[in-house]
GUFI-743678 format. One line per 3 residues: number of its first residue (from 0); their letters; for each residue x, y, z of N, C-alpha, C. Coordinates in steps of 0.2 Angstrom, whole numbers, plus 5000, padded with zeros to 4 digits. Each point is the difference from the previous one (the first is absolute). Layout:
N
NUM	A	X,Y,Z,X,Y,Z,X,Y,Z  ... .
//
This chain:
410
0	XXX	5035,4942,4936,4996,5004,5005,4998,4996,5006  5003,5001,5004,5000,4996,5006,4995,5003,5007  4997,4996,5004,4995,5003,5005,5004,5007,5004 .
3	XXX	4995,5005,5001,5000,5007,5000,4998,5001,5007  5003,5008,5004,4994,5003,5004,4999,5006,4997  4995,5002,5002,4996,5006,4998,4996,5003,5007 .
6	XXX	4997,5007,4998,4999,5001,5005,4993,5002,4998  4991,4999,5002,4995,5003,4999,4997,5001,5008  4997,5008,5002,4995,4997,5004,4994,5000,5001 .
9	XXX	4997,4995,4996,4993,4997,5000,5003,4993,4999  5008,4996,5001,5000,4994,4999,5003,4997,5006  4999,4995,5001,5004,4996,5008,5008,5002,4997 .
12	XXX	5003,5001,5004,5009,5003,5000,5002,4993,5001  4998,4993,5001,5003,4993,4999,5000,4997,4994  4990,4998,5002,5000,4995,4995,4995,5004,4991 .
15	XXX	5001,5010,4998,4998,5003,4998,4995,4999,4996  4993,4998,5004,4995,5000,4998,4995,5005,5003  4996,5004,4993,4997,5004,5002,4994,5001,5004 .
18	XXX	4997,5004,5005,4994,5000,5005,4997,5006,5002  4995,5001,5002,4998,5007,5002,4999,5001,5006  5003,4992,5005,4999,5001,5006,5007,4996,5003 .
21	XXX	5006,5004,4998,5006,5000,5005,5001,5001,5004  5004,4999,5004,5003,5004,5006,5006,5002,4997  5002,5006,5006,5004,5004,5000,5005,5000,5003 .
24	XXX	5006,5000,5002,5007,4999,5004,4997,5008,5001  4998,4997,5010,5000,5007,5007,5005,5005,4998  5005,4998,5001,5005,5004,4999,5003,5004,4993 .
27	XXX	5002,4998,4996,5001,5003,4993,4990,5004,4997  4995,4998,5001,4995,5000,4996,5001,4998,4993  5006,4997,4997,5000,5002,4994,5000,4991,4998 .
30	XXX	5003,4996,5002,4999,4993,4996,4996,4997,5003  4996,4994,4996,4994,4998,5002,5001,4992,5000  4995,4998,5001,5000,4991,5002,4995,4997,5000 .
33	XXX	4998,4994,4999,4992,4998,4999,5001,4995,5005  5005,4997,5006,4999,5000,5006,5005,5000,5004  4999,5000,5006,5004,4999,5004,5008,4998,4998 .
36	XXX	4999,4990,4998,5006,4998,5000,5003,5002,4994  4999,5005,4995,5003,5000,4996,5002,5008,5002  4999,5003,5005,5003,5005,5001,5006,4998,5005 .
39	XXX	4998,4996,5002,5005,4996,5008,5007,4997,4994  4998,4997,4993,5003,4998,4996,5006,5005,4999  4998,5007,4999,5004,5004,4996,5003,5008,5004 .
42	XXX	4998,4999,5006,5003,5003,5006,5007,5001,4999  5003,4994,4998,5008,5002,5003,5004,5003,4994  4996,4999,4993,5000,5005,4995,4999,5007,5002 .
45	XXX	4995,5001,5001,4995,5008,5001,5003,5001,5004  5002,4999,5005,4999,5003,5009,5008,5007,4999  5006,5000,4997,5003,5006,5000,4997,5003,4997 .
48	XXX	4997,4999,4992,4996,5006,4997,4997,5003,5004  4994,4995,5002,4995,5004,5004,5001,5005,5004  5007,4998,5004,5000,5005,5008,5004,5007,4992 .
51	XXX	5001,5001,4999,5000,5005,4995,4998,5001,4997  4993,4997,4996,4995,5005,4998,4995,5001,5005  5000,4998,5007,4996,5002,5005,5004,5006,5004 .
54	XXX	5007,5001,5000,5002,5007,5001,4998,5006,4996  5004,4996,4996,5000,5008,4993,4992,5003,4998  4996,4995,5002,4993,5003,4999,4996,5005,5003 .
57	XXX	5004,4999,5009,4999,5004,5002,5000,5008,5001  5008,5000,4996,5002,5007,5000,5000,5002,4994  4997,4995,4995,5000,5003,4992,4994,4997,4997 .
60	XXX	4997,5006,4999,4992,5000,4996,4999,5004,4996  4996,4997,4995,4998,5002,4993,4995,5006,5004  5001,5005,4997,4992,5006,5002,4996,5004,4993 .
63	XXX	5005,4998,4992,4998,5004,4995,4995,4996,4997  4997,5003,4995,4995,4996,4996,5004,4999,4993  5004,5004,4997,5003,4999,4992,5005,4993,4998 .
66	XXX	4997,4997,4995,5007,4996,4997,5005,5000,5001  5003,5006,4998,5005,5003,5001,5005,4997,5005  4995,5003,5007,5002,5001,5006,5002,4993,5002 .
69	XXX	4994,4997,4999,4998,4991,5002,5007,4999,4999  5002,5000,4993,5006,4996,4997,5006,5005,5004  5003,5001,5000,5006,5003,5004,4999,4997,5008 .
72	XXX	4993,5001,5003,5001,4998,5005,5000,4993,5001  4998,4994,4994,5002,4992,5003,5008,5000,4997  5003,5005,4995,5006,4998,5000,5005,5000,5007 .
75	XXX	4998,5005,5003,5004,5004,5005,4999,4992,5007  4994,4998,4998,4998,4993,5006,5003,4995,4997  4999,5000,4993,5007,4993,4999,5006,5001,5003 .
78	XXX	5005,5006,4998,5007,5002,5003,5001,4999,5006  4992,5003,5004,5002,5000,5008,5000,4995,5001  4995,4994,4999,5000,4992,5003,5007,4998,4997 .
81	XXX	5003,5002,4995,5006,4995,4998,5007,5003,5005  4999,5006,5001,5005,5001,5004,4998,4998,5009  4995,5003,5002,4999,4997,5007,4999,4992,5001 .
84	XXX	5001,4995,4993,5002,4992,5000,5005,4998,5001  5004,5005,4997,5007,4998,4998,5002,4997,4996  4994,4997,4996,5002,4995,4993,4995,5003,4994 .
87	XXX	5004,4996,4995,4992,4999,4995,4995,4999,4999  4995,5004,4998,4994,4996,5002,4999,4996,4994  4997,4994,5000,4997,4997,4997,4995,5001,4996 .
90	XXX	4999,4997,4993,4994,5000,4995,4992,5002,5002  4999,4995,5006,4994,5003,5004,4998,5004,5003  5007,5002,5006,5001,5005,5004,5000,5006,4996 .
93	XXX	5002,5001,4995,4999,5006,4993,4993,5002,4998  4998,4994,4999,4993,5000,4998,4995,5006,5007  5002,4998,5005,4998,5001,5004,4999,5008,5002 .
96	XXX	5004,5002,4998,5000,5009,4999,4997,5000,4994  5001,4996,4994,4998,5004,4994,4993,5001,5001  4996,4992,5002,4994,5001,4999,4996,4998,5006 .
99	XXX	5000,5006,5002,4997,4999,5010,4991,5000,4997  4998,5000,5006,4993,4997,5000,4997,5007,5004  4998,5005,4996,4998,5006,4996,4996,5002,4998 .
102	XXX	4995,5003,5001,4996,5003,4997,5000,5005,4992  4997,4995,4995,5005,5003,4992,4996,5007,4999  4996,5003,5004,5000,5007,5000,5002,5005,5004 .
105	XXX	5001,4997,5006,5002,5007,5005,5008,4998,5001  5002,4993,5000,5004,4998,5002,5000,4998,5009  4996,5000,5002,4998,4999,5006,4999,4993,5002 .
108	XXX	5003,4998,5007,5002,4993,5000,4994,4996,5004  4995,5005,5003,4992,4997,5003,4995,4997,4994  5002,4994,4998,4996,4998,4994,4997,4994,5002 .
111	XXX	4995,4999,4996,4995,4993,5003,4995,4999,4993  5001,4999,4996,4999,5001,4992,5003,4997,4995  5003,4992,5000,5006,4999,4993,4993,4999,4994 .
114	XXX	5006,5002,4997,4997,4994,4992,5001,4994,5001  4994,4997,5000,5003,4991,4999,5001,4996,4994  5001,5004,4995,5001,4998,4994,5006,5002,4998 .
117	XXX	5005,5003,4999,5007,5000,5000,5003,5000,5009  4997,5001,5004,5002,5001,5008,5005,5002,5000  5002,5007,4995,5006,5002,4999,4998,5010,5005 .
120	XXX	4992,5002,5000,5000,5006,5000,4994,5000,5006  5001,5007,5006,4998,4997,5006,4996,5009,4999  4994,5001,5005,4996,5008,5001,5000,5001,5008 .
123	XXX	4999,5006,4999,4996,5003,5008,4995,4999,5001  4996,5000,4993,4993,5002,5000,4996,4999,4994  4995,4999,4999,4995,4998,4994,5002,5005,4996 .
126	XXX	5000,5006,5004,4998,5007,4994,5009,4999,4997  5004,4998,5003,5006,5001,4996,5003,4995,4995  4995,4992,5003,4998,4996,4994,4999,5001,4993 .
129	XXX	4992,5005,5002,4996,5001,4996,5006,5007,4992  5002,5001,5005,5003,5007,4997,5009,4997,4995  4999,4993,5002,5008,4999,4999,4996,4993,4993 .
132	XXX	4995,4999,5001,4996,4995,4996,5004,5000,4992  4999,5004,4997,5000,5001,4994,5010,5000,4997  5001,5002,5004,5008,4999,4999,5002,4995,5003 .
135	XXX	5000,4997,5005,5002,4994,5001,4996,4992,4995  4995,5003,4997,4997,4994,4995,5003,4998,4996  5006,5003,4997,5005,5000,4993,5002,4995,5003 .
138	XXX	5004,5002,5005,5007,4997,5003,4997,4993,5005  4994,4999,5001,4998,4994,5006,5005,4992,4997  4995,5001,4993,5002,4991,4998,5008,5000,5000 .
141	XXX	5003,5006,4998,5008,4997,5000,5003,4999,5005  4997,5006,5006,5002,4998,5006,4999,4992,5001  4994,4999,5000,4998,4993,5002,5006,4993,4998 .
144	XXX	5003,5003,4994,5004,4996,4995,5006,5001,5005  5003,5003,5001,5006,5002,5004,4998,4996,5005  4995,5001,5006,5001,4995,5005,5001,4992,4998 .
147	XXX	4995,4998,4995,5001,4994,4999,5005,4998,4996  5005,5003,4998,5008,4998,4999,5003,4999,5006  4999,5006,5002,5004,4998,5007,4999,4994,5003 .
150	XXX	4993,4998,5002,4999,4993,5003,5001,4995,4997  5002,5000,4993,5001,4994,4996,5006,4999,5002  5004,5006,4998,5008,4999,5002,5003,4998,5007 .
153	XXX	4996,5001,5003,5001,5000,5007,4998,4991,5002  4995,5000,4998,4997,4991,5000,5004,4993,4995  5002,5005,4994,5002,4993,4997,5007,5003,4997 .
156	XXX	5007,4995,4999,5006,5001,4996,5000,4999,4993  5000,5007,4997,5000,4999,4993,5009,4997,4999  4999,4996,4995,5005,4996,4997,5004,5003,4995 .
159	XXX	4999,5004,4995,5000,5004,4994,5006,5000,5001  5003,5002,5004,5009,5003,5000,5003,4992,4999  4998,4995,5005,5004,4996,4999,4998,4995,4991 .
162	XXX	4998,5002,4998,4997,4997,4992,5003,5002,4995  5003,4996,4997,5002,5001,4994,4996,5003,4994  5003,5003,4994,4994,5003,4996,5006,5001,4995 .
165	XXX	4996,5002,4992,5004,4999,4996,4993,5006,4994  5005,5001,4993,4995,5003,4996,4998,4997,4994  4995,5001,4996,4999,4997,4996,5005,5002,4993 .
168	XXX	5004,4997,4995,5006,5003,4996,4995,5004,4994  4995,4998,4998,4996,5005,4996,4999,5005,5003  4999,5002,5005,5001,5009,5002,5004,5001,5000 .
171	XXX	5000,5006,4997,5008,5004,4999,4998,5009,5003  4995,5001,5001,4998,5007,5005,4997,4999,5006  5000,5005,5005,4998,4998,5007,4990,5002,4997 .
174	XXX	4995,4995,5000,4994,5001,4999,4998,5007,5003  4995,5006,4997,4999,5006,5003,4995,5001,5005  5001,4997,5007,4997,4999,5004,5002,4995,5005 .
177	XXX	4999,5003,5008,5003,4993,5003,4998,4995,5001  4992,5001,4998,4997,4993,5001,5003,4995,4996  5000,5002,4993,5004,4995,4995,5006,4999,5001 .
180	XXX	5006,5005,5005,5002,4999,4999,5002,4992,5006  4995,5001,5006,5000,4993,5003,4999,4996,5000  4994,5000,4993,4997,4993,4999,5006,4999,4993 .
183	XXX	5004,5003,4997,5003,4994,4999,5007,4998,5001  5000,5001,5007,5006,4996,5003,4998,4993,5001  5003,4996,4998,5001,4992,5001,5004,4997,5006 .
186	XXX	4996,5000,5006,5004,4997,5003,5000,4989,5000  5004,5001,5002,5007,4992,4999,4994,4997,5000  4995,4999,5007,4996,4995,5002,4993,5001,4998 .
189	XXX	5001,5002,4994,4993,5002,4994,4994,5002,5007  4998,5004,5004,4996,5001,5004,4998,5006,4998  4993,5003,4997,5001,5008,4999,4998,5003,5004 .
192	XXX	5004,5002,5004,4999,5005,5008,4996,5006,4999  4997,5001,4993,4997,5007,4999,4993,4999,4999  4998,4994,5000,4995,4998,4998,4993,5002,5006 .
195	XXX	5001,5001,5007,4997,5004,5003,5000,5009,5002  4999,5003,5000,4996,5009,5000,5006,4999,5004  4999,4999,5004,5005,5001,5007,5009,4999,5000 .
198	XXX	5000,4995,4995,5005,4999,5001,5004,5004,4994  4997,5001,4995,5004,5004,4993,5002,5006,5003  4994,5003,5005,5003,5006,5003,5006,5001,5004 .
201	XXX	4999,4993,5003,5008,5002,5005,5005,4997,4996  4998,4998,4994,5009,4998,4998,5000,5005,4995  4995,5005,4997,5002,5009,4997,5005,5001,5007 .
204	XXX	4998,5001,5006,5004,5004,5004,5007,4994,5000  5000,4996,5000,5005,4994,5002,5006,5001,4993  4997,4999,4992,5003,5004,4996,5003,5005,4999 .
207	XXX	4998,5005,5002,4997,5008,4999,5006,5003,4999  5006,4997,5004,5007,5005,4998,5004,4997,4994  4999,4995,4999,5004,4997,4996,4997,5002,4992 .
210	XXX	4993,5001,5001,4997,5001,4991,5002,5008,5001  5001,5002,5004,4999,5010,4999,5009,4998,4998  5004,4998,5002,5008,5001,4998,5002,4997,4992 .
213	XXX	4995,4995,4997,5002,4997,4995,4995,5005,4996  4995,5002,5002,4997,5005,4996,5005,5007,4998  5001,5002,5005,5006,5006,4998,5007,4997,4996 .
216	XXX	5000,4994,5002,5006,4997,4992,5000,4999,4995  4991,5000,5000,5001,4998,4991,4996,5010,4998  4999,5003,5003,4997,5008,5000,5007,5001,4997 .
219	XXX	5004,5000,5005,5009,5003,4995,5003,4997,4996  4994,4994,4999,5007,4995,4995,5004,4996,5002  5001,5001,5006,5006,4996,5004,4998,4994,4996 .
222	XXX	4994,4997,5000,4998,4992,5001,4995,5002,4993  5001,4996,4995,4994,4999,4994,5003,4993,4999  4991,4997,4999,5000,4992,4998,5001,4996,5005 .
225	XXX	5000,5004,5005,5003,4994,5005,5008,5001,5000  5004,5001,4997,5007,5002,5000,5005,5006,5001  5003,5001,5005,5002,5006,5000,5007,5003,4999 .
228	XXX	5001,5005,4997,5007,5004,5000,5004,4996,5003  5002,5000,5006,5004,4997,5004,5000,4993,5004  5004,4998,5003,4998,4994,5002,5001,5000,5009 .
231	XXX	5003,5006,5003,4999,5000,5008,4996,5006,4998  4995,5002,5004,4995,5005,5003,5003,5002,5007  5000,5009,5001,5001,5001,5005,4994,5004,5002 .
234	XXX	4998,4999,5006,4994,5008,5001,5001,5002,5007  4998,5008,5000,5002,5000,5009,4993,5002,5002  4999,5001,5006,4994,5005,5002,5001,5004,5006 .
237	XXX	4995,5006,5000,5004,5003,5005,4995,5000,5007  4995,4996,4999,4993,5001,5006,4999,4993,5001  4998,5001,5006,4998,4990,5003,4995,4998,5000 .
240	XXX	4996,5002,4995,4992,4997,4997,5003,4992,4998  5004,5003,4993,5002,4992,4998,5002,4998,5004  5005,4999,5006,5002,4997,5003,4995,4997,5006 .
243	XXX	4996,5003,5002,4995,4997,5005,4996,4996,4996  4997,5001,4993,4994,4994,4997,5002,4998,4993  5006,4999,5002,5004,4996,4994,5003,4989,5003 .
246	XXX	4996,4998,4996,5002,4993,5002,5008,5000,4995  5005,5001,5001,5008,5001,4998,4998,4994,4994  5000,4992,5003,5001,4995,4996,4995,5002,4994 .
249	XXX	4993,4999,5002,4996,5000,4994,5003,5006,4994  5002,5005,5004,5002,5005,4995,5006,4999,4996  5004,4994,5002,5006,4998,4997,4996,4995,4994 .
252	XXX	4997,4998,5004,4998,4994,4995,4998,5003,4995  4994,5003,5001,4995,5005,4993,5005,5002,4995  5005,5003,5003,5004,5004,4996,5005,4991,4993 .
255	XXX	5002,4997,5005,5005,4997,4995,4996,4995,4996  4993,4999,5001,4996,4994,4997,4996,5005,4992  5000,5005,5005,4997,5005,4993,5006,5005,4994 .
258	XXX	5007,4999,5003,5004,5003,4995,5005,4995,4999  4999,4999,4994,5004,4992,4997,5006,5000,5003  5004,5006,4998,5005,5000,5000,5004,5004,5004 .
261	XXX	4996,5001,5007,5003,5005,5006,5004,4993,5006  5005,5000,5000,5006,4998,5002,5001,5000,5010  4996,5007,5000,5002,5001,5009,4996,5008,5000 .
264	XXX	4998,5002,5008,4997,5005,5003,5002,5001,5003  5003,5009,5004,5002,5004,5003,4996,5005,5004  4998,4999,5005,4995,5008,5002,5004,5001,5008 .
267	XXX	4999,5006,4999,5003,5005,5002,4994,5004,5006  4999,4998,5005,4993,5003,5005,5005,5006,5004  4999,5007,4998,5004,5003,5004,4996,5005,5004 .
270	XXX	4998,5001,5007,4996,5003,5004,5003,5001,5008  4999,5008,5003,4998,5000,5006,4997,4997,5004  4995,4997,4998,4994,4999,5003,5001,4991,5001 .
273	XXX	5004,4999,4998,5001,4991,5000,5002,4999,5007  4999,4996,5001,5003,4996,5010,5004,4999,4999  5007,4995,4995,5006,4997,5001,5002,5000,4991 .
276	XXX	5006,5000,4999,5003,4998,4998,4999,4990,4996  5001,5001,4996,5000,4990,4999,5003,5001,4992  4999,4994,4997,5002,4998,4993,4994,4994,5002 .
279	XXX	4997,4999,4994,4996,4992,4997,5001,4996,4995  5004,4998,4999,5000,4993,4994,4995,4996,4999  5002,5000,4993,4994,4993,4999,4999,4995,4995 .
282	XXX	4999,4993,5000,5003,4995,4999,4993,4996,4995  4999,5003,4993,4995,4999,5000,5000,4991,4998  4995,4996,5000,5002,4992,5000,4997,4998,4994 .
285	XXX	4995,5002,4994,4999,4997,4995,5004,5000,4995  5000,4997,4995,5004,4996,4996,5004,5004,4995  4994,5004,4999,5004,5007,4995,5002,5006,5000 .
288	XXX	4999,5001,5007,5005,5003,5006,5007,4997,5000  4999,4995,5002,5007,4997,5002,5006,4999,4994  4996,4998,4994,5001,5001,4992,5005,5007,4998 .
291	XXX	4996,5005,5001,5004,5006,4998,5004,5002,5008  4999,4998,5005,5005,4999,5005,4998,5009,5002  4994,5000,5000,4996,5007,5005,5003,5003,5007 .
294	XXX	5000,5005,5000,5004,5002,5007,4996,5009,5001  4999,4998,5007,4996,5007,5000,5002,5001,5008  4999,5007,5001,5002,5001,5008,4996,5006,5001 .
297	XXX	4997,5003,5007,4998,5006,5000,5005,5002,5006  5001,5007,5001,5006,5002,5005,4995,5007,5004  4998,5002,5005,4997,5003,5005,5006,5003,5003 .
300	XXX	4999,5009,4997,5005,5004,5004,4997,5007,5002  5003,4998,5008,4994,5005,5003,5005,5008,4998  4997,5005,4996,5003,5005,4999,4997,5007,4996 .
303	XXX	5003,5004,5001,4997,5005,4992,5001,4998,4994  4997,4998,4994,5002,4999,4994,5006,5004,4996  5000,5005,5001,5005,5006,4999,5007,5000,5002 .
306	XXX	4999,4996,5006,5009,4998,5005,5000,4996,4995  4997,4992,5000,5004,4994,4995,4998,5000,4996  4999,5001,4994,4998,5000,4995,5006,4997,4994 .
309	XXX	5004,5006,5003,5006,4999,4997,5007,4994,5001  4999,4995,5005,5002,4995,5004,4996,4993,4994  4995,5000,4999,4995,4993,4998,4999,5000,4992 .
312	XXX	5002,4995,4997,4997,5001,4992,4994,5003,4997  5003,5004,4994,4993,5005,4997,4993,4995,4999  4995,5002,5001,4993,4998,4998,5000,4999,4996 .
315	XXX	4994,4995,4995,4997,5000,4996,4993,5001,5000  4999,4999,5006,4993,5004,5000,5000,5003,5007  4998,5004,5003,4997,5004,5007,4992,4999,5002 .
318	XXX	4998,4995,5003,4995,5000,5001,4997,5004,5010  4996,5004,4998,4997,5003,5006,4991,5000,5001  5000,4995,5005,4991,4999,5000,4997,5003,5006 .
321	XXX	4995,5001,4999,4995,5003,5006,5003,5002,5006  5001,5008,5002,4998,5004,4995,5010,5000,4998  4999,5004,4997,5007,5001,4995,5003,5004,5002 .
324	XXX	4999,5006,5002,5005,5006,5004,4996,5001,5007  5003,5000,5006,4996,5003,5004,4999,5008,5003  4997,5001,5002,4999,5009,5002,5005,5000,5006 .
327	XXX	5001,4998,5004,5005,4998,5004,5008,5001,4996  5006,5004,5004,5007,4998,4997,5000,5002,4993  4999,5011,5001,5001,5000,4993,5005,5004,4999 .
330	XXX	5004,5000,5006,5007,5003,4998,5004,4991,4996  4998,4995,5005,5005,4994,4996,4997,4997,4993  4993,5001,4996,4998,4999,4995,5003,5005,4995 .
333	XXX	5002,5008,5001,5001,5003,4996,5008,4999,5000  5004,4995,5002,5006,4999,4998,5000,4992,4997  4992,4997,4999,4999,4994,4996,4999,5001,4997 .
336	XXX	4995,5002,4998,4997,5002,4993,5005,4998,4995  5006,5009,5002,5004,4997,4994,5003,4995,4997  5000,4996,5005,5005,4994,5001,4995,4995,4997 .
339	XXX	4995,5001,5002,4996,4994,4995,5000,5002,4992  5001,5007,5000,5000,5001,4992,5007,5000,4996  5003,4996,5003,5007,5004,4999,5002,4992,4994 .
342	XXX	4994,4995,5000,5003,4994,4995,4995,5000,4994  5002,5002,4993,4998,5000,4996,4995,4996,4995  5002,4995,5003,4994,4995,4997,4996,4994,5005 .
345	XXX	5003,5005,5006,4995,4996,5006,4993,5002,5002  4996,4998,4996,4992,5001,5002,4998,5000,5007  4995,5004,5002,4998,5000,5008,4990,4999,4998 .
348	XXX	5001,4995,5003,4995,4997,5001,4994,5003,5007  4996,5005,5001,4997,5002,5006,4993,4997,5000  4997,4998,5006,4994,4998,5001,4997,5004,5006 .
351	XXX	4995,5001,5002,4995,5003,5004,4995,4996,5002  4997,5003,5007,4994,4995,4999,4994,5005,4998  5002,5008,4999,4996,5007,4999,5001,5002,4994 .
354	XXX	4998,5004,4994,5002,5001,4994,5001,5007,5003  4999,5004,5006,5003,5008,5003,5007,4997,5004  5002,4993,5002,5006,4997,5003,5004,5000,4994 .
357	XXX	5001,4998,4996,5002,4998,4994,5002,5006,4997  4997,5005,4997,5001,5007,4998,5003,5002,5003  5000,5000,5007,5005,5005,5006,5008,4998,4998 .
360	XXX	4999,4994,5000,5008,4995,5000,5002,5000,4993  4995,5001,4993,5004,5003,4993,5002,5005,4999  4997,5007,5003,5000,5007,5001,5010,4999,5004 .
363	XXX	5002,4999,5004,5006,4999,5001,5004,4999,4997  5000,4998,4993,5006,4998,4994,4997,5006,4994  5001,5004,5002,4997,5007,4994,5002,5000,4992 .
366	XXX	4999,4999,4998,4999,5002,4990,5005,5005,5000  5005,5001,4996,5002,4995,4994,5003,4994,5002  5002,4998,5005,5005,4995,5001,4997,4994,5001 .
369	XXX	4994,4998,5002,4997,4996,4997,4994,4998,4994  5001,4994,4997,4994,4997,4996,4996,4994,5001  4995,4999,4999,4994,4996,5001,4998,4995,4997 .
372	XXX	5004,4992,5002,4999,4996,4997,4992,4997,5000  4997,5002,5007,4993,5001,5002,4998,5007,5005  4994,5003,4995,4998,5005,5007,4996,4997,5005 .
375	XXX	4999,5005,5006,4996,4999,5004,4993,4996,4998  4999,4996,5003,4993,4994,4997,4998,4996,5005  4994,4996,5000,5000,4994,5005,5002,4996,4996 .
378	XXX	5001,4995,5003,5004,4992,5002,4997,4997,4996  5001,4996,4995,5000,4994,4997,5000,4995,5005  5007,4999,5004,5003,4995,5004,4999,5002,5008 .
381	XXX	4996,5002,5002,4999,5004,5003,4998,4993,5007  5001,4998,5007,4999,4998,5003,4989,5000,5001  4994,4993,5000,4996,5002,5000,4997,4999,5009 .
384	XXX	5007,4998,5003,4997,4999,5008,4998,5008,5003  4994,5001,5002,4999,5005,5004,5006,5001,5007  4999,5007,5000,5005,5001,5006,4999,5004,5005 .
387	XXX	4997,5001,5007,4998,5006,5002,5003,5003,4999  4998,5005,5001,5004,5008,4999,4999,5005,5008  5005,4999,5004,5000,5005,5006,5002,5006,5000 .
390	XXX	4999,5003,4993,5000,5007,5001,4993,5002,5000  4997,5004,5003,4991,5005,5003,5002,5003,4994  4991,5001,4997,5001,5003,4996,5000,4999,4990 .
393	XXX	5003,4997,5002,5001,4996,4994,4996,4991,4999  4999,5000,4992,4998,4992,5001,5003,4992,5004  4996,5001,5004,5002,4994,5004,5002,4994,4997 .
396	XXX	4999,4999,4995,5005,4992,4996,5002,5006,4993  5008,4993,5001,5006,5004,4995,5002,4992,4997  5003,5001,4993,5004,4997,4999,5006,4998,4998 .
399	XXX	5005,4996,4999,5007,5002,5000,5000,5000,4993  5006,5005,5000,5001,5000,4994,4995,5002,4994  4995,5004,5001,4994,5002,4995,5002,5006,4996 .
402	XXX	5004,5002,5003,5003,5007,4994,5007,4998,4998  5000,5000,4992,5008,5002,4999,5003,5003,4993  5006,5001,5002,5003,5002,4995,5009,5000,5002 .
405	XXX	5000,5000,4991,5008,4997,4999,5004,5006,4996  5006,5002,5003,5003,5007,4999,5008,4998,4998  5003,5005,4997,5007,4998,4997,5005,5005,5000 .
408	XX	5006,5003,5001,5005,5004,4999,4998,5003,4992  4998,5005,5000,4998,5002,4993,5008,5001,4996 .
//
């Protein structure tokens, strides 16, 4: 986990520390600064954004008051700034539609009111403070917790990826919960990284995919005792959740250090929604790795699941996380589905960060033709980093992978 950007506005957009007396880029009104040089600093970053969210603002305004509304209209201004840029926008640059500096009752962008204790939530006015008090009390400390991950990460170079780690041979089940299960990773340089609040949390998130994919192995049996059926594991998925917050290596490693006798790994990332095409090898260097002569690769192919499916070796597992089906593309899901049901002993693994997310995306595989080696539930292994939530209306901190459930070709 390597130094980050991010986007708040209650923090300097340089050096992202928070204030109740920024300044605001003239031009966009939207990114702030706590002085001069550090806006002089980051001008030649901002300056095409800017001249295009200082147009598009002109001729395109919020005027409803519903959730509803809110969110359709900041998706419609992400698409428009990404096409009037002509590139992708960046992690921050996203941020920046997602979470504008907005009035969390009317949605109204004349505010003078944050919170300074999460400086996550901004008002018009006392009275919609007062009025928004009690709902936003639930959610302030987490918020608070999100900002300062991000500054942490943004400040210092977690090393975790580059560290070796190993398990101890007296377990033979993954502990039932993730905190156990991070505190008993041993890594090489006997340091126990979980020993701060802060930092168990980001290696939950940091682990998060690798324990939900061995969890679904020993759910099916795949893997009991630590040893499994087979000796290559193949898995595909069809959404770029894994792929965006999956460290590949760690997940290699997890896998071969905790199944005696798994040989090599194969996954299969197949999405529309991917940028490029690649393949990744990987060469892990410890000793019993190199011992049983471990071989794993992931292969990113940008496409419908349902074209190649029949092109790439069958599954052993199918893993799809947050969310698991989208509402979008249901004429091309309804010629997946099948195609994900179509292997008899290949378990699907679904995660949600909603237990109504999660339900939507099981309702798609209808009875009889599937069985339930887990129903819909929360998370055991469930990622514990907060995570804003830019959808209005719903609770503002979510987290990955909090609902799941494990389904099977009946």
């Amino acid at each position: 986990m390597s130094a980050m950007s991010f986007f708040y506005f209650s923090v300097c957009h340089v050096c992202k520390i928070e204030s109740a007396t920024l300044k605001k880029c003239s031009k966009c009104k939207l990114v702030h600064y706590c002085s001069q040089e550090h806006q002089r600093q980051d001008w030649q970053a901002h300056k095409d954004l800017c001249k295009v969210i200082t147009d598009t603002s002109t001729r395109f305004r919020f005027t409803g008051r519903s959730p509803t509304a809110f969110n359709r209209f900041k998706i419609v201004t992400g698409v428009l700034w990404h096409f009037e840029l002509g590139r992708d926008l960046n992690v921050s640059e996203h941020e920046m539609w997602m979470y504008p500096k907005v009035c969390a009752v009317c949605y109204k962008g004349l505010v003078n009111i944050v919170c300074t204790k999460c400086w996550s939530v901004v008002y018009c006015s006392e009275t919609h403070r007062m009025l928004h008090e009690t709902q936003h009390k639930e959610f302030c400390s987490k918020l608070k917790l999100c900002l300062k991950i991000h500054q942490v990460m943004f400040n210092e170079e977690r090393e975790w990826e580059r560290l070796s780690f190993d398990f101890d041979d007296s377990v033979l089940e993954l502990p039932d919960n993730i905190c156990d299960v991070v505190r008993m990773i041993k890594f090489k340089n006997d340091v126990d990284y979980w020993k701060k609040a802060l930092d168990l949390i980001l290696m939950t998130e940091f682990f998060c995919s690798a324990v939900n994919v061995v969890y679904a192995l020993e759910m099916c049996k795949f893997v009991e005792r630590r040893i499994a059926i087979k000796t290559k594991l193949v898995i595909h998925t069809t959404t770029t959740e894994i792929s965006e917050n999956t460290s590949w290596g760690v997940l290699m490693e997890f896998l071969s250090h905790w199944i005696y006798n798994l040989e090599g790994v194969k996954i299969y990332v197949v999405s529309t929604a991917l940028h490029k095409e690649r393949r990744l090898s990987f060469s892990l260097n410890c000793g019993a790795c190199r011992e049983k002569r471990f071989n794993s690769s992931v292969m990113f192919i940008k496409a419908e699941y349902h074209e190649v499916v029949g092109t790439i070796p069958c599954p052993d597992l199918i893993v799809m996380f947050n969310p698991c089906l989208p509402d979008v593309g249901l004429v091309e899901w309804s010629e997946t589905v099948p195609k994900l049901l179509a292997y008899q002993n290949a378990p699907i693994i679904l995660t949600s960060y909603t237990m109504e997310e999660l339900q939507k995306s099981v309702g798609k595989f209808p009875p009889p033709w599937i069985k339930s080696y887990v129903k819909p539930q929360e998370n055991l292994y469930s990622s514990l980093r907060p995570v804003r939530n830019s959808e209005e209306g719903s609770d503002p901190v979510i987290y990955r992978n909090n609902f799941v459930s494990i389904i099977a070709k009946n």
